[in-house]
C-alpha positions in Angstrom: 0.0 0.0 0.0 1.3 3.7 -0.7 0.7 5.8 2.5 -0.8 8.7 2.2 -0.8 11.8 4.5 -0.6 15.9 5.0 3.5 16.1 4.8 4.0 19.4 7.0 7.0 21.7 5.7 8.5 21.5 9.2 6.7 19.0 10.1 3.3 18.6 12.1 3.1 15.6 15.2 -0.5 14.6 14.7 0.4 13.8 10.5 4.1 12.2 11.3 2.5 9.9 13.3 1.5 8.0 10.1 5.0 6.9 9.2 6.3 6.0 12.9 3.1 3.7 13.5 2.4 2.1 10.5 5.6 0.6 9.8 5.1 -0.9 13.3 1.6 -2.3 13.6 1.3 -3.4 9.7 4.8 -4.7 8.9 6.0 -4.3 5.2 2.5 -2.9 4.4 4.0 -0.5 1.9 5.0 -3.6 -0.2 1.9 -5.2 -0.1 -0.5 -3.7 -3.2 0.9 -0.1 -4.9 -3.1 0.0 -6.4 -4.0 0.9 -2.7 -3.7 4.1 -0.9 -3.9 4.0 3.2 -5.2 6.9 4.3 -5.0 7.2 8.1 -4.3 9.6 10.5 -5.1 13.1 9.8 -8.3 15.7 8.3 -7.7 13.8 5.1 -10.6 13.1 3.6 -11.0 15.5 0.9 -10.2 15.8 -3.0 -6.7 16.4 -2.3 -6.0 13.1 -0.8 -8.2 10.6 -2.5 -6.7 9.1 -6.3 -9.4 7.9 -8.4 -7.0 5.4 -9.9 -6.3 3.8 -7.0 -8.3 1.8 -4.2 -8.7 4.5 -1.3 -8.4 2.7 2.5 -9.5 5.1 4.7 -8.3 4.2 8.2 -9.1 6.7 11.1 -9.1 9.3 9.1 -11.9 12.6 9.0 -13.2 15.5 7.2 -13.1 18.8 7.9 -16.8 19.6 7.5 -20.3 19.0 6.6 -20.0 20.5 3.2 -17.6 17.8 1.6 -19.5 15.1 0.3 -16.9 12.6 -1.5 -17.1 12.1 -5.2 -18.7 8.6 -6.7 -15.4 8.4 -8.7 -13.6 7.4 -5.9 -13.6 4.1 -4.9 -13.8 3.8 -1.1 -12.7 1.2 1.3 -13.9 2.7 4.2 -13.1 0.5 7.5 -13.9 3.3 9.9 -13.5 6.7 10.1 -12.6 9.5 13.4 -15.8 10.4 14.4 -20.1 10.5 13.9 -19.5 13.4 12.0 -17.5 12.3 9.5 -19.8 8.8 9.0 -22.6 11.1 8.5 -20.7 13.3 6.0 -19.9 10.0 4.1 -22.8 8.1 4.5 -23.5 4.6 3.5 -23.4 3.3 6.8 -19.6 4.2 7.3 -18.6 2.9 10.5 -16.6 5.2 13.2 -14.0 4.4 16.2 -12.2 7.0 16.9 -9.1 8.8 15.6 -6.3 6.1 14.5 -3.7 7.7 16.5 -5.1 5.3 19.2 -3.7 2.6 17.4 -0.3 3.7 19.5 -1.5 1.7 22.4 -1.4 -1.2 21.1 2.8 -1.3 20.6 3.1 -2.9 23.9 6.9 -2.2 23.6 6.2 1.8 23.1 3.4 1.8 25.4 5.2 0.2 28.4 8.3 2.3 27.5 6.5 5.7 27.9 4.2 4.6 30.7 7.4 3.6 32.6 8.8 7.6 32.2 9.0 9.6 35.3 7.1 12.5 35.2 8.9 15.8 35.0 6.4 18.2 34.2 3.1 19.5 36.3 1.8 20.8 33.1 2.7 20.9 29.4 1.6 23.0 26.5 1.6 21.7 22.7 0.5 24.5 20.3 -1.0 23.6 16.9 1.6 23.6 13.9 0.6 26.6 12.3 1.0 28.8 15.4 4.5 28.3 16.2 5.7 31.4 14.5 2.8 33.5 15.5 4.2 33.2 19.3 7.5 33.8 21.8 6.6 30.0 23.3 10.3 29.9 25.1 9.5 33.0 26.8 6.1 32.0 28.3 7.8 28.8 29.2 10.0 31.1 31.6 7.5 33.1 32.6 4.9 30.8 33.2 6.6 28.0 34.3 4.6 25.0 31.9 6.5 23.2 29.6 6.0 23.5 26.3 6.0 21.0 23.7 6.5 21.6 20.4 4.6 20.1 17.4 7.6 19.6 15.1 10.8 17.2 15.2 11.5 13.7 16.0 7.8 11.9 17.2 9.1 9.3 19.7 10.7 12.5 21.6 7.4 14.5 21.6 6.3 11.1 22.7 8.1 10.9 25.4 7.4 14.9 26.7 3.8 14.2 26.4 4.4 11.0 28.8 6.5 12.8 31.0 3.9 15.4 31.8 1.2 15.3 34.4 -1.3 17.2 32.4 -1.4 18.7 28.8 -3.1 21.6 27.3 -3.7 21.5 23.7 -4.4 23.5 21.0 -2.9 20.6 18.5 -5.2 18.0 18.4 -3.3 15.3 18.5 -1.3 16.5 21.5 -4.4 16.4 23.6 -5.4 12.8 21.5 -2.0 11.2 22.4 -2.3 12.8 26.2 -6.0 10.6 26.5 -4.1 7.1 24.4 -1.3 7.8 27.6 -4.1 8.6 30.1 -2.6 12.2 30.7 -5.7 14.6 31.6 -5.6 17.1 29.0 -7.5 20.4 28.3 -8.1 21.9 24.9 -6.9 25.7 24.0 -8.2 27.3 21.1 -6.8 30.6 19.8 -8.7 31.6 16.6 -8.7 31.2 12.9 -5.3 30.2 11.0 -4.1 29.8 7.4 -5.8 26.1 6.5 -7.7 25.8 10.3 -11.5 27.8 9.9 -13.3 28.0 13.4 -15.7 25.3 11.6 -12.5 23.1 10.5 -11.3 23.1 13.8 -14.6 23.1 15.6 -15.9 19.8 13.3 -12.4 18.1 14.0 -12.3 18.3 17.8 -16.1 17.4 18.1 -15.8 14.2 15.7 -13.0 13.3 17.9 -14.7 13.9 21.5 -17.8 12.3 20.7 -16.1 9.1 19.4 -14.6 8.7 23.0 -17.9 9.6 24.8 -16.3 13.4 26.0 -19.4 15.3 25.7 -18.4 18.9 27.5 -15.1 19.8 28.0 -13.8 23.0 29.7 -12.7 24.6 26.4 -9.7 27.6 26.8 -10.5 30.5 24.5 -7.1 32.5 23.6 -8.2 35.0 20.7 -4.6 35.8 19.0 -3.5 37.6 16.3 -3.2 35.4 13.2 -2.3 37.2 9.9 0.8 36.4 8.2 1.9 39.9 7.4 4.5 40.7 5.6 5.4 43.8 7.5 8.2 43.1 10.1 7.2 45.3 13.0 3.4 44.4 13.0 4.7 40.5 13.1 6.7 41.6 15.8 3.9 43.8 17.6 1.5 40.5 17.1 3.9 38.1 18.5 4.8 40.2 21.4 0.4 40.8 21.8 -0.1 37.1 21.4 2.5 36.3 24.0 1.2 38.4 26.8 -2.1 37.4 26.1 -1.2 33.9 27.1 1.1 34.6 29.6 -1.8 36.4 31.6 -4.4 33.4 31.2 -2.2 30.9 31.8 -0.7 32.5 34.8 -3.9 32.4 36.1 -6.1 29.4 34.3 -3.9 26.2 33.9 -4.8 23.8 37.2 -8.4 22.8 37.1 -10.3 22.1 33.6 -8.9 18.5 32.8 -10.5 15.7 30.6 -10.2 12.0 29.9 -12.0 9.1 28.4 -13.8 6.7 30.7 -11.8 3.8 30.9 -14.4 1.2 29.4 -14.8 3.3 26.3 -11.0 3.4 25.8 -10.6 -0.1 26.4 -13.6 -0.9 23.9 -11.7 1.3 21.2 -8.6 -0.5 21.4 -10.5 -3.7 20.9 -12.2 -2.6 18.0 -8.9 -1.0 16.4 -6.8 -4.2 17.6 -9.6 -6.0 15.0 -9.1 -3.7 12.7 -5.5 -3.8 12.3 -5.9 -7.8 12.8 -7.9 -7.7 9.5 -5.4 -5.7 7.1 -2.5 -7.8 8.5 -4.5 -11.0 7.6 -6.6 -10.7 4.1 -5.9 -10.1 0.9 -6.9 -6.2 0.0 -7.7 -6.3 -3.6 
């Protein structure tokens, strides 16, 4: 199969997962059919993504609204998808688990590595990829004292910060998703519209996702920054330094109560369903 995912400049944590665990958990799957695209983690169902030439598996993997509704032209191996909203944008029955980043728990040898760290953090931060420039992270690390982890880099070391930490605040999805795979209580920060994330993109992405692990309410951090990419050098400036005091001053004051988690008997009946899952493409032929 040819894996297929949203390849980040610098790189993005939630979309490099797809390399680091698939390689693991399917073995050789990239040698098994080239007519086959395996579409997994990520907001990836959409045009851009999908080859009509090909057989599209779609593992885990969402949309990013209501409004896409997936051409007949593709052909569509759907064995689940991220969340009720993205079977109901699909339609035909599609079934849903949850995210396949959950799939991490079941490499035992990761799992038990991580859940053996000793944690060194009360509290982490991951922002989402496409704020990282937009904010002085290393000075509200000093100031505020939570550790910040960043989206971009090597993915068992992010791994490991996330499992080192007590609790994580998110506003990258999969930092908070990886957090509830590790049992970490996380929290989720949002801080306004970005190039490629609408408040509807990111809305629709982070409810798929709670609902297929039963989070109904969460205590949602609102963080309005400045988010233009402007090409004038002081007013990037005078929006960083803005952004950074704005967060600075909530989470001086808002970062110890607020925490989620799945319910134990949901998470356990995910990885059951996604241990099938992966039990199935490891053992039938997928022409």
């Amino acid at each position: 199969m040819n894996l297929i995912y949203y390849k980040a400049e610098k790189g993005n944590f939630g979309d490099d997962l797809n390399p680091f665990l698939w390689d693991k958990l399917i073995p050789d799957f990239l040698n098994k059919n080239n007519d086959v695209n395996f579409i997994g983690i990520g907001s990836i169902l959409i045009d851009r993504f999908l080859d009509e030439n090909k057989k599209n598996l779609i593992f885990g993997s969402g949309t990013r609204d209501f409004l896409y509704k997936p051409d007949s032209k593709y052909n569509l191996d759907v064995r689940f998808v991220r969340g009720p909203l993205s079977a109901k944008v699909l339609g035909n029955n599609s079934k849903f688990i949850t995210d396949s980043a959950y799939c991490l728990a079941l490499e035992n040898q990761i799992m038990t590595s991580l859940k053996n760290m000793k944690k060194e953090y009360e509290v982490s931060f991951m922002p989402y990829f496409r704020h990282m420039n937009l904010v002085n992270w290393s000075l509200i690390e000093k100031v505020t004292g939570i550790h910040i982890i960043y989206p971009v880099g090597d993915v068992n070391f992010i791994l490991e910060e996330i499992a080192k930490s007590k609790k994580i605040i998110a506003s990258a999805m999969h930092g908070a998703i990886i957090a509830d795979v590790l049992r970490v209580p996380w929290r989720r920060v949002f801080m306004g519209e970005v190039y490629g994330e609408s408040l509807l993109t990111s809305e629709f992405k982070w409810t798929d996702w709670l609902l297929s692990i039963g989070v109904t309410q969460i205590n949602k951090i609102t963080i309005p920054i400045y988010s233009s990419y402007s090409s004038n050098l002081a007013v990037k400036k005078t929006q960083q330094i803005c952004n950074t005091l704005k967060i600075i001053k909530y989470f001086k004051s808002n970062s110890k109560h607020g925490f989620s988690m799945s319910n134990d008997l949901i998470y356990d009946n995910i990885l059951d369903q996604l241990n099938e899952q992966i039990h199935l493409i490891n053992n039938r032929d997928l022409i």
